[in-house]
C-alpha positions as CSV (number, residue, x, y, z in Angstrom):
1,X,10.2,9.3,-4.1
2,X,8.1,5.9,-5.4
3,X,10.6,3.3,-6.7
4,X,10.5,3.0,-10.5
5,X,9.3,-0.3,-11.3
6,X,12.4,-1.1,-14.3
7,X,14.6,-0.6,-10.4
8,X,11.8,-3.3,-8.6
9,X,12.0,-5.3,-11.7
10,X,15.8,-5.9,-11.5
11,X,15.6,-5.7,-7.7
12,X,13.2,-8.9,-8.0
13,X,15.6,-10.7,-10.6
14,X,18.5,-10.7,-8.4
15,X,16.0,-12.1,-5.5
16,X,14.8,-14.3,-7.8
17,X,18.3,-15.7,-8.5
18,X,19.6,-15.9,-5.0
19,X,19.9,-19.5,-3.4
20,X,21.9,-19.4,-0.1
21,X,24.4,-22.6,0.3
22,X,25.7,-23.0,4.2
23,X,26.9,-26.4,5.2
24,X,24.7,-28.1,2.8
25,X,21.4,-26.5,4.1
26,X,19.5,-24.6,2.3
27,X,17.7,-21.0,3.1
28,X,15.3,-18.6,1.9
29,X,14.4,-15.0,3.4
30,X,10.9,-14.2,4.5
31,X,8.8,-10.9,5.8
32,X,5.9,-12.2,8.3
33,X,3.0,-10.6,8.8
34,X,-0.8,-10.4,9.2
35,X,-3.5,-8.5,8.3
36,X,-6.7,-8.4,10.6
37,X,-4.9,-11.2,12.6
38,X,-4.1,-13.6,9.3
39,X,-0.9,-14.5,8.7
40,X,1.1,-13.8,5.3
41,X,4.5,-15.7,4.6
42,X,6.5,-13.6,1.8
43,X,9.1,-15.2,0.6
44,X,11.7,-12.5,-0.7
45,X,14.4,-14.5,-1.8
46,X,15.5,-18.1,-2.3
47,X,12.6,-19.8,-3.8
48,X,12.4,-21.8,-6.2
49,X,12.6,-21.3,-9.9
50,X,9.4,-21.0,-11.9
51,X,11.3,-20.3,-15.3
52,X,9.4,-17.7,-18.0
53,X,5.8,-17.6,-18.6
54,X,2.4,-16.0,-17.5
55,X,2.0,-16.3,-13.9
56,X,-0.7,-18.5,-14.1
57,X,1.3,-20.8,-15.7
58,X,4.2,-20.5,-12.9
59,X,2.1,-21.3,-10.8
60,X,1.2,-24.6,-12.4
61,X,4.7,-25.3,-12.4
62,X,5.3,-24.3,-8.5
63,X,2.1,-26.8,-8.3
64,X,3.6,-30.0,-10.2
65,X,7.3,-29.5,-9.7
66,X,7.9,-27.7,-6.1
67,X,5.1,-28.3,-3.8
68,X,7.8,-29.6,-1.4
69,X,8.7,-25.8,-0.7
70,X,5.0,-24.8,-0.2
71,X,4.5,-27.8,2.6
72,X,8.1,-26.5,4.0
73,X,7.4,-22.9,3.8
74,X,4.0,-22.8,5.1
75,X,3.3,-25.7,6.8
76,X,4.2,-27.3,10.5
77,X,7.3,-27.0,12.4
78,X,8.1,-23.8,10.1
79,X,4.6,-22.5,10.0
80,X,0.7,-23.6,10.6
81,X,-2.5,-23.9,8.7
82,X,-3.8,-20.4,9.3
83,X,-0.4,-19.5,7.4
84,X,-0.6,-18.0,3.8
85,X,2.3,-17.9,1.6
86,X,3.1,-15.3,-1.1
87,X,5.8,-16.2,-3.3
88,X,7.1,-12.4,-5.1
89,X,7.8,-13.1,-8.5
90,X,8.7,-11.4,-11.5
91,X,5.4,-9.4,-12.9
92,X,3.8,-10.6,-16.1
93,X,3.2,-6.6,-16.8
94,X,6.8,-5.0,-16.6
95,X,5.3,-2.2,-15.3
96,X,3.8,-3.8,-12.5
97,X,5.5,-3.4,-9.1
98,X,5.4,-7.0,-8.2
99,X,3.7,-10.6,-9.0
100,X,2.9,-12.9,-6.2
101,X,2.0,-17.0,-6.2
102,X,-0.6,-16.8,-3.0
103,X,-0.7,-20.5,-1.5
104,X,-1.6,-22.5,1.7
105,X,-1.4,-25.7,4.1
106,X,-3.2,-27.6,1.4
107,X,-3.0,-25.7,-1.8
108,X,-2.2,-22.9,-4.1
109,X,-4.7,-19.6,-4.4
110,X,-5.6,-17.7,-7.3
111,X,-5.9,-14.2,-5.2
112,X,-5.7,-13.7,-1.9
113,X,-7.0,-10.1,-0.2
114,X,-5.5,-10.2,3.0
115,X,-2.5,-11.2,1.6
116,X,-2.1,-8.8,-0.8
117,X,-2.5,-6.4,1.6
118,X,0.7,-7.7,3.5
119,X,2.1,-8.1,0.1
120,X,2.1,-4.4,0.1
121,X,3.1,-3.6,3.4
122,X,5.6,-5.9,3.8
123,X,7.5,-4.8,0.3
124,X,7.0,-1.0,2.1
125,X,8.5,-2.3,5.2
126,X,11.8,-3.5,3.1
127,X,11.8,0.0,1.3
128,X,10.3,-1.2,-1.7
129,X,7.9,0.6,-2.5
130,X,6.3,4.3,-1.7
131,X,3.4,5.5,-0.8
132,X,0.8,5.5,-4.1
133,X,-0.9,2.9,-6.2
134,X,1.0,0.0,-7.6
135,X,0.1,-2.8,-10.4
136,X,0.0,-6.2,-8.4
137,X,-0.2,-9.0,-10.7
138,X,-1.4,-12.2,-9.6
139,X,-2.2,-15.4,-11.6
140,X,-5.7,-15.0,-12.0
141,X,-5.4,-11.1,-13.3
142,X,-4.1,-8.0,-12.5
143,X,-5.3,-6.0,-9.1
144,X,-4.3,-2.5,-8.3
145,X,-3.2,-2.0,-4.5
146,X,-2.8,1.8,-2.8
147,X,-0.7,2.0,-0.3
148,X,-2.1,5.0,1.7
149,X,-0.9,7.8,3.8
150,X,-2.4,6.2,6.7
151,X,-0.4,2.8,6.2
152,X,-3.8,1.4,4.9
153,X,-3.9,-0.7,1.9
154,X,-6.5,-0.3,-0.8
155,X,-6.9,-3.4,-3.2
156,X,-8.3,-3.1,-6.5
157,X,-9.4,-6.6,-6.9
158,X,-10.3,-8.8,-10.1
159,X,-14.3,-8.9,-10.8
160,X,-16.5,-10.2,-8.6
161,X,-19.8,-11.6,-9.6
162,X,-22.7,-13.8,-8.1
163,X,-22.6,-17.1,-10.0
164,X,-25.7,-18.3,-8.6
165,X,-28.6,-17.2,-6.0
166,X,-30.5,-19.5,-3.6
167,X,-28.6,-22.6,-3.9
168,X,-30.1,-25.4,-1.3
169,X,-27.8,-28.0,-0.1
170,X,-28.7,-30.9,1.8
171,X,-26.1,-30.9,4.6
172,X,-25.9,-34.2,6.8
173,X,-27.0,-33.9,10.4
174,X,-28.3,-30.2,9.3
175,X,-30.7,-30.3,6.8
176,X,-30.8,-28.2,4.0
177,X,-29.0,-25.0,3.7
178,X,-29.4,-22.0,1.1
179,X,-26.6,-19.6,0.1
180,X,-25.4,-17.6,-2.6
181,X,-22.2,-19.0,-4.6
182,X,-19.8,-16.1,-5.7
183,X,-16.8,-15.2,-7.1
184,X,-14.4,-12.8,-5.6
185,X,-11.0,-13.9,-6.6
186,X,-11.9,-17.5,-4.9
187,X,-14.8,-19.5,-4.7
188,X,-17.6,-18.9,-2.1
189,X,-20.5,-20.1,-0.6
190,X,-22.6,-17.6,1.4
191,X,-25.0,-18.1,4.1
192,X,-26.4,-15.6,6.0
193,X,-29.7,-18.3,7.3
194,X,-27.6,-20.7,9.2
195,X,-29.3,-20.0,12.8
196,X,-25.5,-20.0,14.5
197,X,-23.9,-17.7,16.9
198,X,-20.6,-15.7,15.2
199,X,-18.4,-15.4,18.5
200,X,-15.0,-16.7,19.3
201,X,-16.1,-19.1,21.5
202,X,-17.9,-21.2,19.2
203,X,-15.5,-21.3,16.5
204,X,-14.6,-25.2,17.0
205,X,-18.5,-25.6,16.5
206,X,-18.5,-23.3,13.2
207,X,-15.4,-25.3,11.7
208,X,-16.9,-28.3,11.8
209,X,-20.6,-27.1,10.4
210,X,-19.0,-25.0,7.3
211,X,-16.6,-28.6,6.7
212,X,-20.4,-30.1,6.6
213,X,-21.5,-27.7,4.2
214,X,-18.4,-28.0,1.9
215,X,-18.3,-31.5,2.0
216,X,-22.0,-31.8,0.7
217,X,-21.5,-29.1,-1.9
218,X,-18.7,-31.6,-2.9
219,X,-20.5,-34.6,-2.5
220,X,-23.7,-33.4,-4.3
221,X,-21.9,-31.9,-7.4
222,X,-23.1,-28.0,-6.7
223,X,-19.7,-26.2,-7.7
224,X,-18.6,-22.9,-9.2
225,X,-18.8,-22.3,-12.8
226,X,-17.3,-24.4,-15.7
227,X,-17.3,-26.8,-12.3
228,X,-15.0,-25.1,-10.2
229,X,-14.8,-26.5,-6.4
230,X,-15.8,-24.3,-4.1
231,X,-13.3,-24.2,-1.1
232,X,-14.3,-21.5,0.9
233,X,-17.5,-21.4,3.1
234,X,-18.9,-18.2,4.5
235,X,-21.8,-17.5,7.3
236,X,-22.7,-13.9,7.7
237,X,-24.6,-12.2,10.8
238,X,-25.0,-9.2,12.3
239,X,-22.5,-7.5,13.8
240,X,-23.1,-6.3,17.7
241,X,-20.4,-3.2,16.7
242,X,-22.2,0.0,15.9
243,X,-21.3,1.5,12.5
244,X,-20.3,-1.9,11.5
245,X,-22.6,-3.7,8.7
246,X,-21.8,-7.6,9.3
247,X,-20.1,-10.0,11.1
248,X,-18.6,-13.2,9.1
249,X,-17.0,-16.6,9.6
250,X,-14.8,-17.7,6.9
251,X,-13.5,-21.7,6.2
252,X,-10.7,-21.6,4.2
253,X,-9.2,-24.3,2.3
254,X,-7.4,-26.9,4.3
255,X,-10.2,-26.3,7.0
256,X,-8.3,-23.1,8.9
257,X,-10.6,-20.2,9.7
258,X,-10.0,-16.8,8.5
259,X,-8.8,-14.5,11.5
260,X,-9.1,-11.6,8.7
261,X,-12.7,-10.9,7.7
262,X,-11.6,-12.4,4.3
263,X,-10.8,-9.9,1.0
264,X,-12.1,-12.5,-1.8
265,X,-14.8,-13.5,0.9
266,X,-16.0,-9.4,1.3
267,X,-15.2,-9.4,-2.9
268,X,-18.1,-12.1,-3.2
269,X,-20.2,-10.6,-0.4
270,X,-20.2,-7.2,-2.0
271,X,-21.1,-8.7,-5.4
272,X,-23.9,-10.7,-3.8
273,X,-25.3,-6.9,-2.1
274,X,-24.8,-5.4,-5.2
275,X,-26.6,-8.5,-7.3
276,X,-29.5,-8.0,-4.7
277,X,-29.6,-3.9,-5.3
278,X,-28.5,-3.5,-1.5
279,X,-25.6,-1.9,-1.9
280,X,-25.0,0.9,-4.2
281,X,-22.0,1.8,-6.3
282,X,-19.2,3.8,-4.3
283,X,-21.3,3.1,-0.6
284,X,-19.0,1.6,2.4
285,X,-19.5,-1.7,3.6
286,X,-18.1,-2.4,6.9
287,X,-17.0,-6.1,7.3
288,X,-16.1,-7.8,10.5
289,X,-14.4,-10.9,11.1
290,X,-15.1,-13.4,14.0
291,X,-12.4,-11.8,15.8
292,X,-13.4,-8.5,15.6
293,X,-11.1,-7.0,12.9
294,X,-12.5,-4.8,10.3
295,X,-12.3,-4.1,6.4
296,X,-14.1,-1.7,4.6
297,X,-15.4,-2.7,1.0
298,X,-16.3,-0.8,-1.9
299,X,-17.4,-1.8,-5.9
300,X,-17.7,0.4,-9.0
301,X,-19.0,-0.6,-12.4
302,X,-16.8,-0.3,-15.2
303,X,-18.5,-1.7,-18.6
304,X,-20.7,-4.1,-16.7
305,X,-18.1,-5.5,-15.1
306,X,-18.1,-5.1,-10.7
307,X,-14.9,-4.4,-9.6
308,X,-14.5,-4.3,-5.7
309,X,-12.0,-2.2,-3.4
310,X,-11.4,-3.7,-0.1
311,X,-9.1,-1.3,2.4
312,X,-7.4,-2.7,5.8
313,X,-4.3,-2.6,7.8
314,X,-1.4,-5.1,7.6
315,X,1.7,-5.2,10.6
316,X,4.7,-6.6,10.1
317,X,5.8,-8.7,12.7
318,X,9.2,-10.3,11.7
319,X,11.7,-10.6,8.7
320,X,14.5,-13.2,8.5
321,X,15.7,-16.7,7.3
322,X,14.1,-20.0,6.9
323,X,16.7,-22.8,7.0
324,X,16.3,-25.9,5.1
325,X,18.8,-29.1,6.2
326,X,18.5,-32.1,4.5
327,X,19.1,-34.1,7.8
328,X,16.0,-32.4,9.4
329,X,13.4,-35.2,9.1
330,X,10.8,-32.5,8.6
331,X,12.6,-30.2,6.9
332,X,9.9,-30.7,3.3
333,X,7.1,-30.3,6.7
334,X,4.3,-32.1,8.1
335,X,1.3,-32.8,5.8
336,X,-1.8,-31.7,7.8
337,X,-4.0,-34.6,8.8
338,X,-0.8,-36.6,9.9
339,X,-0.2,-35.1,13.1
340,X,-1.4,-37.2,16.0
């Protein structure tokens, strides 16, 4: 039988108020696991306290007032740049089944697909939840998230839309560049003419061209609308594996790659199709990441509006307890860029 979400609700306010004292240290418990080979941190009890308000504005207060637990939780010795957080928090909606605060080595994300995805698996791992569709609200809107009979997840994200079309950027050591920037829950940049080779062993190589690329977008003053800064960089190709459509390479804030083929990333990808008239409403798309794993994307129209469905697999691959001691000279992390 599905948990109600009034027994979730006062499940997650007793997580919410549980801060574990031993010795003097401090601890908080966690389920690890990744989806499409990326990471996802969920913090389950412990955290901090982000007081009453919308999650958006939690989030603003996790962002001014405890970004020391986001650089310990995610972060070197405890974790690594490729690691997202999700933070489970009390839903804005009380009938949701959860809210989450998605953040990273460098930073704090609006929506994150592959970790909602884990989201969901990791909360049906614990017992949580059943199999069905559940309200996941997240501080830039509500998504809807099935957990199928399979063990798939389905995401119902927020709208996706293509902001702008043929974009040039001058990119140093490069020359110019045209992509697509989207929305899909994040900000994108999408290139599928970048005359580079999407394989594993060339991933160094790809890092360091899609930093060029975001760093001119930065430097020339080409952002996302209302002058958002776009953080994610995406280069498309085909994919060698019949019956799949594309093959991507995703930079992600803080300059990790996405081992996942990205759920925001396939958001904006799908909304750049659709913009284009290449995909149609309710048709698969088959997206591949550089490592091979696979999500498939959907979009309906509802009032105008494109609303895309991704669907992959999460694993769990641990639960426990994160220990925080105050004599641990890294125990707040290590900031990236100040390893040797």
């Amino acid at each position: 039988m599905p948990i109600s979400s009034s027994k979730l609700s006062s499940r997650f306010k007793t997580l919410a108020a549980r801060v574990f004292t031993i010795s003097g240290m401090k601890t908080i418990d966690i389920i690890d696991s990744h989806t499409g080979g990326e990471p996802t941190r969920l913090v389950t009890a412990g955290g901090p306290d982000l007081g009453q308000g919308t999650l958006a504005q939690r989030l603003e207060t996790f962002r001014a007032r405890f970004d020391d637990w986001r650089r310990a939780i995610v972060t070197e010795p405890r974790g690594s740049d490729v690691m997202v957080g999700a933070l489970l928090c009390e839903p804005d909606d009380p009938g949701a089944a959860a809210g989450v605060i998605f953040f990273n080595n460098v930073g704090y994300l609006g929506m994150c697909g592959h970790g909602t995805i884990g989201l969901v698996a990791s909360l049906a791992h614990a017992g949580r939840i059943a199999p069905g569709r559940h309200r996941i609200d997240t501080p830039v809107g509500p998504v809807d998230a099935t957990l199928n009979a399979n063990g798939s997840v389905s995401v119902r994200n927020v709208p996706a839309y293509r902001y702008k079309q043929a974009v040039t950027v001058d990119v140093p050591c490069h020359g110019p560049l045209t992509g697509d920037i989207a929305w899909g829950g994040n900000w994108f940049f999408l290139v599928a003419d970048h005359g580079r080779e999407l394989v594993p062993a060339r991933i160094a190589e790809l890092t360091a061209f899609t930093e060029s690329i975001r760093d001119a977008l930065h430097a020339q003053g080409i952002t996302g609308r209302d002058g958002a800064y776009i953080d994610h960089i995406e280069l498309f190709a085909d994919s060698p594996v019949a019956g799949v459509d594309s093959r991507n390479f995703v930079l992600c804030p803080g300059s990790a790659y996405d081992r996942s083929p990205c759920g925001t990333g396939t958001s904006a990808k799908l909304a750049c199709l659709a913009a284009d008239d290449l995909l149609a409403p309710g048709d698969i798309w088959r997206q591949e990441s550089i490592i091979g794993s696979v999500f498939e994307g959907s979009y309906a129209v509802d009032r105008g509006v494109l609303i895309p469905t991704i669907t992959g697999y999460a694993h769990v691959m641990g639960e426990g307890r994160l220990v925080f001691d105050e004599r641990d000279p890294f125990m707040r992390g290590i900031e990236p860029g100040a390893r040797a």
